[in-house]
C-alpha positions as CSV (number, residue, x, y, z in Angstrom):
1,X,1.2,-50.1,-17.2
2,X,-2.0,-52.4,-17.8
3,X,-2.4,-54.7,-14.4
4,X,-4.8,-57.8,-15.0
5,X,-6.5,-59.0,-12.0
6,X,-7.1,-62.7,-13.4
7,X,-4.5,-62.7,-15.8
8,X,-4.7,-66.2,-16.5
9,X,-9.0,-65.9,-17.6
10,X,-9.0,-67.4,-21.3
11,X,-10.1,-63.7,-22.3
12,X,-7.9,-61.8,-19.9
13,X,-4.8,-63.8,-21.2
14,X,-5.3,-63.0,-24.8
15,X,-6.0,-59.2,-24.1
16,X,-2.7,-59.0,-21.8
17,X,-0.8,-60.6,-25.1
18,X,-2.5,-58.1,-27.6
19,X,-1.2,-55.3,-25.6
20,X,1.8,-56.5,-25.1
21,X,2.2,-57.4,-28.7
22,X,1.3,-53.7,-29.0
23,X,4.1,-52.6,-27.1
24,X,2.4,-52.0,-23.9
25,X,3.8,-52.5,-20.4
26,X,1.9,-55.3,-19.2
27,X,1.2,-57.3,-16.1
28,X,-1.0,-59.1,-13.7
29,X,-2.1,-61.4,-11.1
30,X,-3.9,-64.8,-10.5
31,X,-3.7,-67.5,-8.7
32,X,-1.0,-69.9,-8.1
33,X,-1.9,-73.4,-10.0
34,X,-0.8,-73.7,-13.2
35,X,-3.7,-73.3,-16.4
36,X,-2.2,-73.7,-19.3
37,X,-3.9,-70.4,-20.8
38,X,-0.7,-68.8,-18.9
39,X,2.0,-70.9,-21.3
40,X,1.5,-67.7,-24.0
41,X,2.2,-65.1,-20.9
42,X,5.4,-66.6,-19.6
43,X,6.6,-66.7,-23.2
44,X,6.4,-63.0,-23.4
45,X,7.8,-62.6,-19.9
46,X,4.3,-61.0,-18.4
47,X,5.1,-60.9,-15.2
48,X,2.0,-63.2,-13.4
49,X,2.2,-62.4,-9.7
50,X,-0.1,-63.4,-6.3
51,X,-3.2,-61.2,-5.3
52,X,-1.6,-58.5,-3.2
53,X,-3.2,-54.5,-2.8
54,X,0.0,-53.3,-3.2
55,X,0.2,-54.6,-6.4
56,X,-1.9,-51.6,-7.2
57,X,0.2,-48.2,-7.9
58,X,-0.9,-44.7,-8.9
59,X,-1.0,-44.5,-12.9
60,X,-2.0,-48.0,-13.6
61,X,-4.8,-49.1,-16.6
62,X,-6.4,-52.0,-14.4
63,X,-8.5,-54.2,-16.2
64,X,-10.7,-56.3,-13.9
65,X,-11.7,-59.7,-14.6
66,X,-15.5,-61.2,-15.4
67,X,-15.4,-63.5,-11.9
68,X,-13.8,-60.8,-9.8
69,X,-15.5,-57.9,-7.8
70,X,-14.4,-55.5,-4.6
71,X,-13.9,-59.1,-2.6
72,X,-10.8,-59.0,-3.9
73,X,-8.4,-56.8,-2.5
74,X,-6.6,-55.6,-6.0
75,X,-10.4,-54.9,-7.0
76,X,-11.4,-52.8,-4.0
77,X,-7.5,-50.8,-3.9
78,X,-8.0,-50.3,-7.7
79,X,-11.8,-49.4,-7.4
80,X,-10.7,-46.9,-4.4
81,X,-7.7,-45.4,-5.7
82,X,-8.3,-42.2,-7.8
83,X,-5.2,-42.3,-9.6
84,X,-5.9,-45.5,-11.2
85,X,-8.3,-45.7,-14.2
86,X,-10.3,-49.5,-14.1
87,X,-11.9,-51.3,-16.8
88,X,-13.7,-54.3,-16.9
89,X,-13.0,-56.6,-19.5
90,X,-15.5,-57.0,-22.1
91,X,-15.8,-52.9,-21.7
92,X,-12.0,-52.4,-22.9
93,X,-12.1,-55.3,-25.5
94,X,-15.7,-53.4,-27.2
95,X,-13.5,-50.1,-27.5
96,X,-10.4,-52.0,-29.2
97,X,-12.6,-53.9,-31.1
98,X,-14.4,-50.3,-32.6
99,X,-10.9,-49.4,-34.1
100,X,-10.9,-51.8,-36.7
101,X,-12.8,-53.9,-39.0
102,X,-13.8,-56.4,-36.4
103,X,-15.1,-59.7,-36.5
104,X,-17.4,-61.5,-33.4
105,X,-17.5,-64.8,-33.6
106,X,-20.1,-66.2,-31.2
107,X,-22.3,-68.8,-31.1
108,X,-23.2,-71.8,-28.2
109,X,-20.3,-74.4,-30.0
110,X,-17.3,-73.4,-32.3
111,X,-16.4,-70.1,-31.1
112,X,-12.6,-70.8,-30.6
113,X,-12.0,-73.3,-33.9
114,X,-13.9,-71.2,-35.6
115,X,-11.7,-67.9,-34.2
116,X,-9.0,-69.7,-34.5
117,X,-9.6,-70.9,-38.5
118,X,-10.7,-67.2,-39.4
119,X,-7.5,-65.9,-37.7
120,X,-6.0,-68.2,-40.1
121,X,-7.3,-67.1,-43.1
122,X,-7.2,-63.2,-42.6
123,X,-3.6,-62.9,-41.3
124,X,-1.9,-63.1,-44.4
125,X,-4.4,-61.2,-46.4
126,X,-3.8,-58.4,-44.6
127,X,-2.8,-56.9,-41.1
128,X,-5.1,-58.7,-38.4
129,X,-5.4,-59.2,-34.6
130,X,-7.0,-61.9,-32.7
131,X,-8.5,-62.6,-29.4
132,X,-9.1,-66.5,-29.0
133,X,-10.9,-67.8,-25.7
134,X,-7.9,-70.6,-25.6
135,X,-5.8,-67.6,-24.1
136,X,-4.3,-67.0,-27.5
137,X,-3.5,-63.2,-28.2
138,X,-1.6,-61.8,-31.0
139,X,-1.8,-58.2,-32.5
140,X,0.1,-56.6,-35.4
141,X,0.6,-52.8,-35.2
142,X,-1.8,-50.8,-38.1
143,X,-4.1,-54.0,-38.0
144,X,-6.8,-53.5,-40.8
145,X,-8.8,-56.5,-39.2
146,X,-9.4,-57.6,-35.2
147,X,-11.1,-61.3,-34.7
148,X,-12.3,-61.9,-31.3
149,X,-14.3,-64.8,-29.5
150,X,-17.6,-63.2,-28.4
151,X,-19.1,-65.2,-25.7
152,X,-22.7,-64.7,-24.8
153,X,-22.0,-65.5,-20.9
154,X,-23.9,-63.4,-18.8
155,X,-24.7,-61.2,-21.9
156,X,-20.6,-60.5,-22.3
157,X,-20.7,-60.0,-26.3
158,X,-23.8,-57.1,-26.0
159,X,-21.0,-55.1,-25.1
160,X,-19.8,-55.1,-28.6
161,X,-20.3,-53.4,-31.9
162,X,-18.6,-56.0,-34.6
163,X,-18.1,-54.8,-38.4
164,X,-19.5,-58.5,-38.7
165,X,-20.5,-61.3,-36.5
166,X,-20.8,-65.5,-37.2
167,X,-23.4,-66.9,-35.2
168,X,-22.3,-70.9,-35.4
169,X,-25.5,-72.3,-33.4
170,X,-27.8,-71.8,-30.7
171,X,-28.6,-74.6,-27.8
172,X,-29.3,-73.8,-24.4
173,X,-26.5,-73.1,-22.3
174,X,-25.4,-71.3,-19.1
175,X,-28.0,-72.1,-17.3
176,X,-26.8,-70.7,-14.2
177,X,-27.5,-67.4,-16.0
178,X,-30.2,-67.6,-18.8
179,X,-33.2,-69.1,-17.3
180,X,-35.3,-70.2,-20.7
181,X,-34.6,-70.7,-24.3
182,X,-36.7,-67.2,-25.0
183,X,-33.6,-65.4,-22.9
184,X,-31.6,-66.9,-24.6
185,X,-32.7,-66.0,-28.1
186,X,-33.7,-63.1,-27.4
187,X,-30.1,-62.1,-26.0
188,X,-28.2,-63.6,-29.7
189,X,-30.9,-61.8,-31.5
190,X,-29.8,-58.3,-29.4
191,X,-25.9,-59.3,-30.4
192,X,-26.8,-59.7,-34.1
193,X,-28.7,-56.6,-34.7
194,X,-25.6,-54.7,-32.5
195,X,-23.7,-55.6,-35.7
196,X,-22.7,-52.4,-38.1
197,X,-22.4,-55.2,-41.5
198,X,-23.5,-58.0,-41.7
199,X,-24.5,-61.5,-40.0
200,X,-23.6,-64.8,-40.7
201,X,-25.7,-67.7,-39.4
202,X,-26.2,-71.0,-39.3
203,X,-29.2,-71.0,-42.0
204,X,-30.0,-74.9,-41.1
205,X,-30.3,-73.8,-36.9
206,X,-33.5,-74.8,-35.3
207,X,-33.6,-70.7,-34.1
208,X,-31.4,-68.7,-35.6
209,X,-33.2,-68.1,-38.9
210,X,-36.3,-67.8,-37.0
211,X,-35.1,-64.2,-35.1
212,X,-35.8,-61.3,-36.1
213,X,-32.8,-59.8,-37.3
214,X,-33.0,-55.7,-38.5
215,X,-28.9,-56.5,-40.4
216,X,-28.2,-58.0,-43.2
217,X,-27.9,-61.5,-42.9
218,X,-26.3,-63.9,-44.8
219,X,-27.1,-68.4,-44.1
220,X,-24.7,-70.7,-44.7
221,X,-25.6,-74.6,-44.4
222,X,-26.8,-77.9,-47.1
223,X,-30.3,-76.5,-46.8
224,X,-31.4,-75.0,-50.0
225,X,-32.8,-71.8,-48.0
226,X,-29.5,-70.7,-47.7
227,X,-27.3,-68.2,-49.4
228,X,-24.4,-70.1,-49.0
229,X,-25.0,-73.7,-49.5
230,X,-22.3,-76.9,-49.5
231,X,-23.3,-79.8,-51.9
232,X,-21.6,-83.0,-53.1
233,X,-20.4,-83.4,-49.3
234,X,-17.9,-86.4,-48.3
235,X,-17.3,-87.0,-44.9
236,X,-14.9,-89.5,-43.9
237,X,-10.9,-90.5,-42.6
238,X,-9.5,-89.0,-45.8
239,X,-11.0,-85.6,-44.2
240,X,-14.4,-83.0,-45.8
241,X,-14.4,-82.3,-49.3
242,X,-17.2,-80.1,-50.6
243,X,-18.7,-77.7,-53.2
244,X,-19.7,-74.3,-52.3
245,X,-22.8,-71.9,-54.3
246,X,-23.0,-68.7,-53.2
247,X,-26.2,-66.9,-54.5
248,X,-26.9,-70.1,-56.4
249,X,-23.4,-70.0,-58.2
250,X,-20.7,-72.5,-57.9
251,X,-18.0,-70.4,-55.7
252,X,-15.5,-73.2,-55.1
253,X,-14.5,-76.4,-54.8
254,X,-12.7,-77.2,-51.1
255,X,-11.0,-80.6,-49.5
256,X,-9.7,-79.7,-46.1
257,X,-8.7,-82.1,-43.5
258,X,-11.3,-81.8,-41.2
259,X,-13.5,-84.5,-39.3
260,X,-17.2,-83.9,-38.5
261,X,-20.0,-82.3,-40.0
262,X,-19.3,-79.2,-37.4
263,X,-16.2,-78.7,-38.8
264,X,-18.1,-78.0,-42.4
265,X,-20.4,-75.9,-40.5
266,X,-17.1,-73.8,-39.0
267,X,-15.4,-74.0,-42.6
268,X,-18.8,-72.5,-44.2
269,X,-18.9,-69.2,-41.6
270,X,-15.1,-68.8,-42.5
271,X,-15.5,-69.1,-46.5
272,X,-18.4,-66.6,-46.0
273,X,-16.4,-63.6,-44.5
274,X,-13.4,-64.6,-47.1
275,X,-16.2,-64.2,-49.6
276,X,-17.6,-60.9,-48.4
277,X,-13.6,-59.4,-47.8
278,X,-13.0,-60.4,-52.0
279,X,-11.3,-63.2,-51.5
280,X,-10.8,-65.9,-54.3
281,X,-12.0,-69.6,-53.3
282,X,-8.3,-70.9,-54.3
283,X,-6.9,-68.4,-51.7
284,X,-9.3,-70.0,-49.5
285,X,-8.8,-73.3,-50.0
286,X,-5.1,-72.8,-49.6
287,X,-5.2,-71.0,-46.7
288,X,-7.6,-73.3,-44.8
289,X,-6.0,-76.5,-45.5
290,X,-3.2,-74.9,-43.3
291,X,-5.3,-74.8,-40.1
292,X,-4.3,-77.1,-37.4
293,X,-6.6,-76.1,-34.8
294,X,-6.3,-74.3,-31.7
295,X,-5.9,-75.6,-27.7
296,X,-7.8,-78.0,-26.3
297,X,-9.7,-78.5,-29.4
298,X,-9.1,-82.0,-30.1
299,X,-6.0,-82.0,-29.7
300,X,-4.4,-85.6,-31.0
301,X,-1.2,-87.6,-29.7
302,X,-0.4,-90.6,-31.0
303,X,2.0,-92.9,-28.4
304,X,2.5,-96.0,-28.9
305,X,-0.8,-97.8,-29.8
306,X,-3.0,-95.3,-29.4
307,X,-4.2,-92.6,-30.4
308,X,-5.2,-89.5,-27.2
309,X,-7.2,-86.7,-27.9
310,X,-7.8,-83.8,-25.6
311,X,-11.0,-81.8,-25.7
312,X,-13.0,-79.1,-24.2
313,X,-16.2,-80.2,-24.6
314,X,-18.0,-79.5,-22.0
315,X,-21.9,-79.4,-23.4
316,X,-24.1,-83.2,-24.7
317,X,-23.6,-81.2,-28.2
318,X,-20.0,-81.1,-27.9
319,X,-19.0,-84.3,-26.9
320,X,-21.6,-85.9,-29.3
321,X,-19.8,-83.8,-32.3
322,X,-16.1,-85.0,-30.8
323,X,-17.5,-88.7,-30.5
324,X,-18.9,-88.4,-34.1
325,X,-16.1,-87.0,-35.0
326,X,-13.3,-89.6,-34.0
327,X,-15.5,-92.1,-36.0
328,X,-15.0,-90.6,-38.9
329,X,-11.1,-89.9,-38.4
330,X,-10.6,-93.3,-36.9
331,X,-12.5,-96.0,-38.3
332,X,-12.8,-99.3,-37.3
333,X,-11.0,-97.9,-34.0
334,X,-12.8,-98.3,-30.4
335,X,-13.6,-95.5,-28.1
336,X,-12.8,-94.9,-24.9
337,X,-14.2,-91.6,-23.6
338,X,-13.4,-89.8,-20.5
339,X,-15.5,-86.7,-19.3
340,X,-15.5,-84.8,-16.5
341,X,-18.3,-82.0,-16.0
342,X,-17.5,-78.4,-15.1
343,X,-20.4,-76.9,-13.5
344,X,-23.0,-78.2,-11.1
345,X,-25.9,-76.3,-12.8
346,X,-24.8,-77.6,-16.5
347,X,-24.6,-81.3,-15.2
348,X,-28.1,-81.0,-13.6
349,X,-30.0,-79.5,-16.2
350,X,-28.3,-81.8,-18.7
351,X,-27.9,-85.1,-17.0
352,X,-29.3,-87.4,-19.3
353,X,-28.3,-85.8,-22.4
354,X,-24.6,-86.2,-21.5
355,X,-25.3,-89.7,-20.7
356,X,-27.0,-90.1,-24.0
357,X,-23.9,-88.4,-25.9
358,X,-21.8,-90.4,-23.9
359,X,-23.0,-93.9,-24.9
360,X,-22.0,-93.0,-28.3
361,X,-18.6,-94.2,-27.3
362,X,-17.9,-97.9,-27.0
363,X,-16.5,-97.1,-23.5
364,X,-17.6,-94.6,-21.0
365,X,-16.2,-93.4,-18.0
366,X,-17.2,-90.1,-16.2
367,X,-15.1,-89.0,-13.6
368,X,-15.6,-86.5,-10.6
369,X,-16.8,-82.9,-10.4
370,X,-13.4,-81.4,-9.5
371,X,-12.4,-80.0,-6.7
372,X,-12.0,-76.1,-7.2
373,X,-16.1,-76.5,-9.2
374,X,-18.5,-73.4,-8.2
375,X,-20.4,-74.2,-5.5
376,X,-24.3,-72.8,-7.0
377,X,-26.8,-72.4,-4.3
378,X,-29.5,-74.8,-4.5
379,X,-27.9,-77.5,-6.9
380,X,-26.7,-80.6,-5.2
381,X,-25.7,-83.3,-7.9
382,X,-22.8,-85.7,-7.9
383,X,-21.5,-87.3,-10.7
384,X,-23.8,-90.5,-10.3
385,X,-26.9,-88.3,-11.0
386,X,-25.7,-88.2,-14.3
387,X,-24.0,-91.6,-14.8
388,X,-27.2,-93.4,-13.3
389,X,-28.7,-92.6,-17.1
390,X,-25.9,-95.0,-19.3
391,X,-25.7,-98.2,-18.0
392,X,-22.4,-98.7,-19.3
393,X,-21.0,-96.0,-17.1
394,X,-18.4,-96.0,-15.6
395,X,-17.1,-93.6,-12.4
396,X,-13.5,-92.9,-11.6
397,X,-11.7,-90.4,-10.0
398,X,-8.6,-88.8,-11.3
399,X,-6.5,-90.9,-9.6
400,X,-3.8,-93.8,-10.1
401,X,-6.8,-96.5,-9.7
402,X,-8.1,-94.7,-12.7
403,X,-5.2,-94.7,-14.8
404,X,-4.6,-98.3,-14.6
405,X,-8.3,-99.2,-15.4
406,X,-7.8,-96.8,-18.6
407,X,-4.6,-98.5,-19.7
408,X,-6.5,-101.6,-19.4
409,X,-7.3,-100.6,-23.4
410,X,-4.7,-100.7,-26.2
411,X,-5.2,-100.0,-29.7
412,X,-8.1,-97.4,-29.1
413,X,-8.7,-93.9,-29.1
414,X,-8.7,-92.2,-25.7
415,X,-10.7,-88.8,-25.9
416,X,-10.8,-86.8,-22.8
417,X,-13.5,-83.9,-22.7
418,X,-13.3,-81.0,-19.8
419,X,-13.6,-77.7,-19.8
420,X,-11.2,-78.3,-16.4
421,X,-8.2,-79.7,-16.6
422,X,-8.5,-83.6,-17.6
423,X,-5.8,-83.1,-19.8
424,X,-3.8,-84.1,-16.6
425,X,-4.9,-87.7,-16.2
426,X,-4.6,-88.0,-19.9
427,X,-0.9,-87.0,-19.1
428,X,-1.2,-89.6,-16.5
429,X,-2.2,-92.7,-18.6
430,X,0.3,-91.5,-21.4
431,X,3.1,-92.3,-18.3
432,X,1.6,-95.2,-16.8
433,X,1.3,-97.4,-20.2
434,X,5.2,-96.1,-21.2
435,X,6.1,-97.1,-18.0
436,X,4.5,-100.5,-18.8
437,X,6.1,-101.0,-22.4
């Protein structure tokens, strides 16, 4: 038996689902409230239970969550019992990881599209695994390849060994953890040079070609510097279309339906691994203008009027690429954005940047830290501290006042960014204007 202590972690999901996939015995514990990470869990019947000790029995595999410790009374029973073999996390995923050809994605935005599109192209090429931070898990016995999402929070991924690693982009982040922009290089340039093949950057980054990297590395932008380079771009509501040189040659031609320069960026890390695993750019092509994304990442309904996306930006960057995105898709179409922050540290260290990213959109509203946010000792913010900086903002709770000053709008695009659950009032609005109709 494997016993998850935080079953319902993005991670920790998708591991429970590999080895269940693998024909493990499988189950965990978590809290009560629903996350949608769990949705994939209950659909393999993983039993998801309350923190209890007794949980715990002799002969169990516990694997131990990133936010849990001997506070928790599964964690201490486990730690204590010495018929019960722990692991933490990140620890187990590096050793499953070393039994195939594995791919890390990582970077500071993309990971899980960019997971999620090179799942997408590898598992019909051959056998291949995946671990996607949107609690998406699925493993094939004899796997030749295993994908993961490599996050660099609190140093996580420099617990593994990839065959190959993408690096989408570097900008600050996790400042609860990393303290300067030196840490934080200096922790993706450890990661990259933990790689046994090769790495794949972002060649037009601001710092990743400046690290020094002791792998091969191969750069994929528009920059002529690069090694893989995209030229005769178009970027508009009919979707990316785009010529790729490799080593100077013409490798391709590709139209995908994609929004967003970052989404050229995420296509250009995927054609590079196709590329170095023999693929043919047709095979490419066809297989990437399959994708349809992965959770929470932008994530459309159309009702009605209107068009709802759902989003987990949660970093300026982010919301600025979503925003920039939704013009292209949607022209001519006003924006109404909706954010909600997730940590206290993140909103104070980039208070005016969201507020700058979130002017981009014709209507801003920023609603409440939630509830269940980490307290961080010695970081007192509110949400005006970082709405004071647009002054179009406006401040709302996630509450039925809210929702009717949101369905105020008709015939616009509602994007809702959170790493928390914002998806809710979205869900909310959706109700209230059908129950209006």
């Amino acid at each position: 038996m494997y016993y998850f202590i935080g079953i319902k972690g993005s991670g920790m999901a998708s591991l429970a689902t590999i080895l269940y996939d693998l024909g493990y015995e499988v189950a965990g514990s978590d809290i009560e409230k629903y996350i949608f990470i769990e949705d994939e869990l209950r659909r393999r019947h993983i039993p998801i239970y309350s923190f209890d000790k007794r949980n715990i029995k002799d002969g169990y595999h516990v694997v131990i969550g990133n936010a849990f410790d001997e506070s928790n009374e599964e964690v201490k029973a486990a730690m204590e019992n010495p018929h019960v073999v722990t692991h933490t996390y990140y620890d187990f995923l590096a050793k499953l990881m070393d039994d195939y050809v594995s791919i890390g994605i990582a970077g500071t935005h993309g990971k899980t599209t960019t997971t999620g599109m090179v799942y997408h192209l590898f598992k019909d090429y051959d056998k291949t695994s995946v671990l996607i931070g949107d609690g998406t898990g699925h493993a094939v016995a004899d796997s030749h390849y295993f994908i993961s999402e490599t996050c660099e929070y609190q140093d996580h991924f420099l617990h593994y060994h990839p065959t190959y690693a993408v690096i989408n982009n570097i900008e600050m982040d996790h400042v609860d953890y990393f303290k300067s922009m030196e840490q934080y290089e200096h922790s993706f340039e450890q990661f990259a040079n933990q790689v046994k093949d090769t790495v794949i950057i972002w060649g037009d980054d601001p710092h990743l070609p400046h690290l020094h990297y002791t792998k091969r590395v191969l750069k994929f932008g528009t920059g002529e510097k690069n090694e893989i380079i995209a030229k005769n771009i178009i970027n508009n509501d009919h979707g990316l279309s785009f010529d790729v040189y490799i080593h100077g040659d013409l490798f391709g031609h590709f139209a995908l339906p994609f929004y967003g320069m970052h989404m050229l960026y995420n296509s250009l890390a995927a054609i590079t691994l196709g590329y170095l695993e023999n693929m043919e750019a047709d095979y490419i092509q066809q297989r990437l203008a399959t994708f349809d994304g992965v959770k929470r990442r932008y994530t459309v309904k159309k009702v009605g009027n209107n068009i709802y996306v759902d989003d987990y930006a949660h970093h300026p960057t982010a919301i600025r690429y979503v925003i920039e995105a939704t013009r292209s898709r949607y022209p001519g179409k006003e924006i109404v954005a909706v954010f909600q922050p997730d940590r206290f540290s993140r909103g104070l260290r980039f208070a005016k940047e969201f507020a700058e990213a979130m002017d981009l959109a014709d209507y801003p509203f920023f609603v409440h830290f939630p509830e269940n946010a980490k307290k961080e000792e010695g970081i007192d913010i509110d949400i005006y501290d970082i709405a004071q900086y647009n002054p179009r903002a406006i401040v709302i709770h996630e509450d039925e006042e809210a929702v009717q000053l949101l369905a105020e709008h008709d015939h616009v695009v509602f994007l809702f960014m959170s790493s928390k659950d914002i998806y809710k009032l979205e869900d909310m609005v959706i109700a209230y204007k059908e129950s209006q109709a």
